[in-house]
N, C-alpha and C positions, 0 to 999 in steps of 0.2 A: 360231553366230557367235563367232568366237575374239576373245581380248579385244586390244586396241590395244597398237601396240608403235611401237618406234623415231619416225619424223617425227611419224609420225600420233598417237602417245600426247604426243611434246612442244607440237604444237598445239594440240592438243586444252588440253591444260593450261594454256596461256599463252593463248588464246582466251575461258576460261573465264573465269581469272582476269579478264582483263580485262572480262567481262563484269561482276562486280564492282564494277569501279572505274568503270563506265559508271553502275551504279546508282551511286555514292558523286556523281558528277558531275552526276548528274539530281538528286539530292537536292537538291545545293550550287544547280545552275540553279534550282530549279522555284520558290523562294519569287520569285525577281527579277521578277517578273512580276505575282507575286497580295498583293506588299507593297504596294504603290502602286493595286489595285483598287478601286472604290468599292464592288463587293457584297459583297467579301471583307470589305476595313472594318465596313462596316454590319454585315454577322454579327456579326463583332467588339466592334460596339460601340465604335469607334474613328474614325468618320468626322464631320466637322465639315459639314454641309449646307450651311450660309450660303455658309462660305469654302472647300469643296471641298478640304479637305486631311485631315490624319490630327490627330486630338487630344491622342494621349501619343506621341510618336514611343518615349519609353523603353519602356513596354510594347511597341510595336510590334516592338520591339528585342529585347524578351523571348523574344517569340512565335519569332523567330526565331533566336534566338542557346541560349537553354533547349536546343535541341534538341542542340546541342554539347557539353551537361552531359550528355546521353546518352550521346552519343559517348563522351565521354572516360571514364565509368563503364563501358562496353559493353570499352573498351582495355583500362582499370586490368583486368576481370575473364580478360581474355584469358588473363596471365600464369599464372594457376590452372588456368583450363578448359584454355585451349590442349595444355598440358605432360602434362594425366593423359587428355585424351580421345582427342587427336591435332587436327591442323591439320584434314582433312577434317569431322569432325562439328563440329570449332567452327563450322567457317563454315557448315555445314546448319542449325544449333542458331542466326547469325546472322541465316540468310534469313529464317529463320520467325518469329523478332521484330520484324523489320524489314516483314514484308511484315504482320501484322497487326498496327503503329502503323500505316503505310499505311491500311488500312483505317479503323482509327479515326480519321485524318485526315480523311480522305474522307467519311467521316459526322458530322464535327465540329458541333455546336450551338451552341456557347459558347466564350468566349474561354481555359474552365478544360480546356474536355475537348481544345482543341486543343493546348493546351501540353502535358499530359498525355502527348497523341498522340506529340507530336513528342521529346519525351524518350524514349517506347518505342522509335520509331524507330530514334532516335538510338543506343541502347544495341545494335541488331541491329546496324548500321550501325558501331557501334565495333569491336565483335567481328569484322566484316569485314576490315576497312582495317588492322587488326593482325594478321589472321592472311595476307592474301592473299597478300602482300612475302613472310612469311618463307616462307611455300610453296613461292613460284616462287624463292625463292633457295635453298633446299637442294635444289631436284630439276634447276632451269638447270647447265648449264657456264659455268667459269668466263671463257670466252672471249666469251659471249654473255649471261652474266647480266644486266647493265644494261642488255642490248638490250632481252632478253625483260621486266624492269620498265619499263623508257619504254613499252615497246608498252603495256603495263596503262595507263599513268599516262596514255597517251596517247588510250587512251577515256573516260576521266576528262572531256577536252575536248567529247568524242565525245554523254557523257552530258549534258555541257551545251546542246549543240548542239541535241537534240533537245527536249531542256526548254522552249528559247527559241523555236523554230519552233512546236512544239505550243501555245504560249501566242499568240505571235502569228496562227497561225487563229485561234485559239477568241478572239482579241481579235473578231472580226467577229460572235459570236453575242452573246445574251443570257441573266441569268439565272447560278444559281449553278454550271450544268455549266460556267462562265469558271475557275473555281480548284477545283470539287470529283472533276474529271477529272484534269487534270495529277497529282492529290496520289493517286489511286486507279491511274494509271498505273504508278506504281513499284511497284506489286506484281506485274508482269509480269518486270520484272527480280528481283525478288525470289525469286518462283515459277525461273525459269528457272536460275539460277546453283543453288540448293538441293537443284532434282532433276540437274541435270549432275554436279554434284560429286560426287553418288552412286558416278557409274560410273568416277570417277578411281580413282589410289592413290593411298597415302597415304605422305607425305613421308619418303623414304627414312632419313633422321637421326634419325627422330622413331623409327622403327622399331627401330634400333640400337640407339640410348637408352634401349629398353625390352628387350633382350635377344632382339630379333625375327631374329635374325640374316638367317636363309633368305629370310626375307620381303623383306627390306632388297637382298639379291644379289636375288630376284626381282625389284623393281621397277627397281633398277639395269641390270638384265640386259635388261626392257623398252622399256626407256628408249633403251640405247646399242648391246645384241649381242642385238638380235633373238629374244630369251627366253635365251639361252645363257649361263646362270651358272658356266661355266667359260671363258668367255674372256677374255684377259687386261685387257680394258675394264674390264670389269667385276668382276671380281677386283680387278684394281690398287686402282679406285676405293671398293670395299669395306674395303680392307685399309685407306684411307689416315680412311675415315669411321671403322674402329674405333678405327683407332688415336687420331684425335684425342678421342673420346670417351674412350679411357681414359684420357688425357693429363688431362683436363676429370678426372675422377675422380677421379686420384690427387692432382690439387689442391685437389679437394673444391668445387669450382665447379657448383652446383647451386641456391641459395639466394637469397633476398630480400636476406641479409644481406649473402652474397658480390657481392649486385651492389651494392651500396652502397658496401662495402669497395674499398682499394685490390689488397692482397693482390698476388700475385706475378700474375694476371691482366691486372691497372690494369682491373679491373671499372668504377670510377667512373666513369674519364676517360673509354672507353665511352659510359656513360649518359649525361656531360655531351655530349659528341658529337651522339647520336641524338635529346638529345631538342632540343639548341640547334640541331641541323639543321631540325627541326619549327618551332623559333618563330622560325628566322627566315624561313622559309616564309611563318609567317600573317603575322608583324609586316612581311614585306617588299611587304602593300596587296594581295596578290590579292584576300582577300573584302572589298576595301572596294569593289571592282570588280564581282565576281559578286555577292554577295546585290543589289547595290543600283545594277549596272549600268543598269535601266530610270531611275533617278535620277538618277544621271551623266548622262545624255543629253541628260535635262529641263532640266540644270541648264546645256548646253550651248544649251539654246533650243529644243530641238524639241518636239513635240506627242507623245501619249499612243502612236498609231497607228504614230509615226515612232521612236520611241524603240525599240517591240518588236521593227522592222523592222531598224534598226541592231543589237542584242543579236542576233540571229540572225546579222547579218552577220559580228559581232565574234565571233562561237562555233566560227565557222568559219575564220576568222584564225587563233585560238587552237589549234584544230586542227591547222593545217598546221606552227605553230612545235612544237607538241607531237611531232610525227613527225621532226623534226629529232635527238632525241637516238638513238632507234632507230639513226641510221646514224654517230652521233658520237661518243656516250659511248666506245666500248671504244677509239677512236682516239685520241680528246682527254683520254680522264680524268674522273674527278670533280673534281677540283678548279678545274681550269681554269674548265669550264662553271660550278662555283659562284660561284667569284670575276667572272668579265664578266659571268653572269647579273645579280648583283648590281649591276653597275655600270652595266649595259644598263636595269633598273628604276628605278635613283634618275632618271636622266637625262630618261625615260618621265615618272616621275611629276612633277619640275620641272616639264616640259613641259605639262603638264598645267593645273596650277595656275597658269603661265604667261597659255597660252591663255583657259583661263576667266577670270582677273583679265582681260585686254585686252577681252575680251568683255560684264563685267558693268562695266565700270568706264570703258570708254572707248568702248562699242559699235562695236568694229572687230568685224565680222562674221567675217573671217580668223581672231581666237579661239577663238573657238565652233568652225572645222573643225578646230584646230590640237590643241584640246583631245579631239576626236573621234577624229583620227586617231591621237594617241601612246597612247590608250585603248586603242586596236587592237593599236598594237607592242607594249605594256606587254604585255598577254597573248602574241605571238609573242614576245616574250623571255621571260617567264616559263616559256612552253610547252616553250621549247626547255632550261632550266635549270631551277630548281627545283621544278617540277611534279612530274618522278619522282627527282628527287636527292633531296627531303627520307623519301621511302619506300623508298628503293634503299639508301642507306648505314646506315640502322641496322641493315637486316636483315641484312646483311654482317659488321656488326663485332662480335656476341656470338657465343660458341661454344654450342655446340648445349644446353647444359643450360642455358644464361641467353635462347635468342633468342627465347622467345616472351614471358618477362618482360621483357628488354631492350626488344623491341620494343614491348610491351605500355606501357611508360612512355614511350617516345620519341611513340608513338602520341598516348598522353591528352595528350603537349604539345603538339600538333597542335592536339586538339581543344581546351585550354585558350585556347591564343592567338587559334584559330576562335571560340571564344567573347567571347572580352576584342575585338578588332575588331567583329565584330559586332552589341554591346553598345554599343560608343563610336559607331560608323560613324554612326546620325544623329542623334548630338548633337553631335557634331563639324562632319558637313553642316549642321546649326540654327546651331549658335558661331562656329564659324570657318572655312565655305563654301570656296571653294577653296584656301586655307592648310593644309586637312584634305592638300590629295597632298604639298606643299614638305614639311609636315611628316614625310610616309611616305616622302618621298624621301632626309631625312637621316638615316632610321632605318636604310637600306638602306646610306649610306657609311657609318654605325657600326659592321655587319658586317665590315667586308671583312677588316679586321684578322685577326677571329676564323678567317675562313676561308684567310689564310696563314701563321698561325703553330699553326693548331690543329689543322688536320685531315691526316692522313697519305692518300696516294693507296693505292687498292686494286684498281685496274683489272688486270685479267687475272690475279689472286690464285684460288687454291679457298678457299671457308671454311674450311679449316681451316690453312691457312697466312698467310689473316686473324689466325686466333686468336693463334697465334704471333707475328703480327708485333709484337702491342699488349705481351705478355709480356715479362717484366725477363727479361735474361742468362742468368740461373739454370732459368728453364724453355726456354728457347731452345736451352739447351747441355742441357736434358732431352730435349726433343725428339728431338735427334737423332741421340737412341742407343733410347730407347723408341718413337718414333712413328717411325719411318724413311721410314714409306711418304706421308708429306706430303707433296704437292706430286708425286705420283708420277703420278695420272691428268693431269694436267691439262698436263701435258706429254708425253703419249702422244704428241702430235706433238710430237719432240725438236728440228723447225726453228722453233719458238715460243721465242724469247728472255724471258726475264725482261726486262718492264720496268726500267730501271734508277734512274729515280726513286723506284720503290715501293720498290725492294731497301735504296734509299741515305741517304731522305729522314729516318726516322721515328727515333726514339732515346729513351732510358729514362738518366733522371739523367744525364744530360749525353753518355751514350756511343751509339755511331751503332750501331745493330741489326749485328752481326757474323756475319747470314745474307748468303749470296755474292749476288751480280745474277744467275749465270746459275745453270742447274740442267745436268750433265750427265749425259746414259744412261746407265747400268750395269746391264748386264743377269746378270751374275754375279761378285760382287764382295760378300763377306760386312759389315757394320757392322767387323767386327776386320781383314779384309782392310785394307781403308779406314785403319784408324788406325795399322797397322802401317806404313804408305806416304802419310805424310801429309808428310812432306818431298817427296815426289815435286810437281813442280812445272806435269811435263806431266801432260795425263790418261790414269787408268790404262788402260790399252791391255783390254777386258772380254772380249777373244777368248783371254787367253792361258793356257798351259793348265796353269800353274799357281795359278789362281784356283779358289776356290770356296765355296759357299754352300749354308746349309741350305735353301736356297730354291730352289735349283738346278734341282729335276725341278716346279716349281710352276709354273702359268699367270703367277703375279703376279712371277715373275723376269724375264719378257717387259718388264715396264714399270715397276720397281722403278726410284725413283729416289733418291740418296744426295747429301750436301750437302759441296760440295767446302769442305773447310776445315782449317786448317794444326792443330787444336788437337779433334779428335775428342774430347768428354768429353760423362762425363754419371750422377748417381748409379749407374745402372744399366747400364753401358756392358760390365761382364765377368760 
């Protein structure tokens, strides 16, 4: 059996992935269910007999928010393991921690061994959700990158969906197989992504980065020309990875410190990016929605039976808005969809707080549905917006020696915020009852700001002309005498225009990025051709036959591409 190549090796990969983030969403479903159980309780040690309700909601709160202190330690370690083992064994080295905390969920006795549990989990479960984003983005095209991550993010929903169905049969039995199934389930997804992953490759960058060269044109070569590491796909696309790797190198962009640093990268501004994409994520009321969805429902007036029955309904809502960016993002952008996601939430969540005040306060019945239904939208607008936007833009914006540490901290702010909601969410619900969403809803217009003055668009970019874009003058005008081949695959199809927002938008101390909007072909035309003829105004004519290059008799002259610009420089330019 010969190993997978072109469609079939990229589904395969994006399928996987997603299977991933199906666990990440079962995880996120499966407490909404077993938090509000009277046997789970009683294990617990958390249940009030008389008055039928929960004793410490804060511990309750523990029980399940603690496990996001997994997470986020499972991220923070990503940045270490990820970079010396490879993306591939991180996330085998994830499943297998994740899938036994699972287990010791599922056999939990006590209220010590469960939290326990759910931190180991959580720590497999971080090391996932950090590594899976940067995978599918350094092996996707840049035309379809945030397709193929909404697809992931979008089993996310997928993972929830089954969480909340599973729960509502097992609502009909008795006994502790009610919550001690659901939590042994996820070791099925755990099992399954751990041994899949096996038979992938591994992340073509990560390869480079380690001087794997052969190996890097092999899986490239699998990927796009049918094993053929002499065609010019996959050449161009090869040439354009090393080059931005050594570009990363000769800045010295490798380190903890360099990501901290602002340095000729803007490594910081980066970090602040990825990881304020994360918290506005959690802070923007999803998990006050998920973990404690069966809550919400209650809190709308229905019964135990009807609430699980709604959560499964809402899971499936959540779904179909989730499949929404799959055919939008590479159309609309990231930004866009951040910005009216955002505004499509706060409105959701007024709405919300709205309904149930009319309801509790006036007993108008109409309430309680009003409140019900915008619970529904709330998730199809989330689904369709920052679901896979808060995990799709970080793993874009580091260059390849920083993305799994980039990522690794954008990650644990995910988990941080996952935690801090989680933690509040019912004491919040105990204090201040439906004023808990008005409140979540103002937090959403205090974003919006951030997301039009801060975030640059990156749609239809390759990573490594990301890198570039965040880059001061000075490495930009490096670039493109030492990296030439930038931007060179990714316009293999030369009727693919440069976005002209992305080109125009983004700027370093007050001056607008002086890379062109458009990119055009050259197929033999040397870097000194180029600067000799940089008064030329039309483009240079690449058939003519006083042109030439050392690149001339190479596959990667085929798709070599050059940046039309009046001022060709760069330290190393002769």
């Amino acid at each position: 059996m010969g190993r997978l190549q072109g469609k079939s090796l990229m589904n395969s990969i994006t399928v996987l992935a997603a299977v991933g983030f199906l666990l990440f969403g079962y995880d996120q479903g499966v407490m909404s269910g077993i938090t509000d159980d009277p046997t789970f309780l009683r294990k617990m040690g958390l249940y009030d007999e008389v008055n039928q309700k929960v004793t410490n909601p804060a511990l309750l709160g523990a029980i399940v928010s603690l496990y996001e202190i997994g997470c986020m330690a499972g991220a923070l370690s990503c940045g270490w393991v990820g970079d010396r083992l490879g993306r591939k064994k991180t996330i085998m080295i994830g499943c297998t921690i994740l899938t036994i905390g699972g287990a010791l969920q599922a056999g939990c006795v006590n209220i010590g061994m469960m939290i326990a549990a759910r931190m180991i989990t959580g720590v497999g479960n971080g090391l996932n959700t950090a590594t899976i984003p940067v995978y599918q983005s350094e092996i996707s095209p840049p035309k379809s990158r945030g397709a193929h991550v909404s697809f992931e993010a979008s089993f996310l929903t997928l993972g929830v969906a089954i969480a909340y169905w599973l729960e509502y049969g097992l609502y009909f039995t008795t006994g502790e197989v009610v919550w001690r199934f659901p939590l042994a389930f996820q070791c099925f997804f755990g099992i399954l992504l751990g041994v899949g992953v096996k038979f992938l490759p591994e992340s073509p960058r990560w390869l480079q980065a380690h001087d794997r060269d052969m190996d890097c044109k092999q899986v490239l070569a699998d990927l796009w020309t049918d094993g053929d590491t002499t065609h010019p796909r996959c050449v161009g696309e090869w040439e354009e990875i090393r080059d931005g790797i050594e570009l990363e190198r000769r800045e010295g962009v490798s380190t903890y410190k360099e990501l901290f640093s602002k340095g000729k990268m803007n490594n910081r501004y980066r970090v602040y990016l990825g990881m304020m994409g994360q918290i506005i994520q959690q802070f923007g009321g999803i998990n006050l929605i998920s973990y404690y969805l069966a809550t919400v429902f209650s809190q709308a007036g229905m019964d135990p039976k009807m609430s699980r029955l709604m959560s499964g309904v809402d899971s499936i809502v959540y779904f179909i808005g989730a499949l929404c960016p799959i055919f939008l993002i590479e159309r609309v952008g990231r930004r866009k969809l951040m910005f009216y996601g955002l505004i499509g939430q706060a409105i959701c969540m007024f709405l919300i707080g709205a309904g149930q005040a009319a309801y509790k306060n006036s007993g108008i019945a109409a309430g309680a549905s009003v409140s019900i239904a915008f619970t529904m939208l709330y998730n199809f607008v989330f689904g369709s917006a920052w679901l896979g936007l808060a995990w799709l833009y970080p793993a874009e914006i580091f260059g390849t020696g920083l993305r799994a540490k980039g990522n690794s901290m954008s990650t644990a702010a995910n988990w941080l915020g996952n935690f801090v909601v989680a933690e509040v969410a019912p004491v919040c619900f105990d204090k201040l009852d439906y004023w808990t969403y008005i409140l979540f809803g103002f937090v959403n217009i205090i974003f919006l700001p951030l997301i039009y003055f801060g975030y640059p668009e990156t749609k239809g970019l390759s990573l490594e002309e990301i890198e570039v874009l965040f880059a001061t003058q000075e490495v930009q005008d490096d670039a493109r005498t030492i990296a030439s081949h930038i931007g060179s695959h990714r316009s293999y199809d030369p009727s693919k225009p440069r976005d002209p927002e992305t080109a125009s938008r983004f700027s370093f101390n007050g001056r607008r990025s002086s890379r062109p909007a458009t990119l055009r072909q050259q197929s033999h035309v040397s870097n000194k051709d180029v600067h000799l003829a940089h008064n030329r105004k039309e483009e240079i004519d690449t058939t003519a036959s006083g042109a030439s290059s050392e690149d001339n008799n190479t596959a990667a002259a085929q798709v070599k591409q050059e940046y039309q610009n009046e001022n060709e420089k760069g330290p190393n330019y002769q």
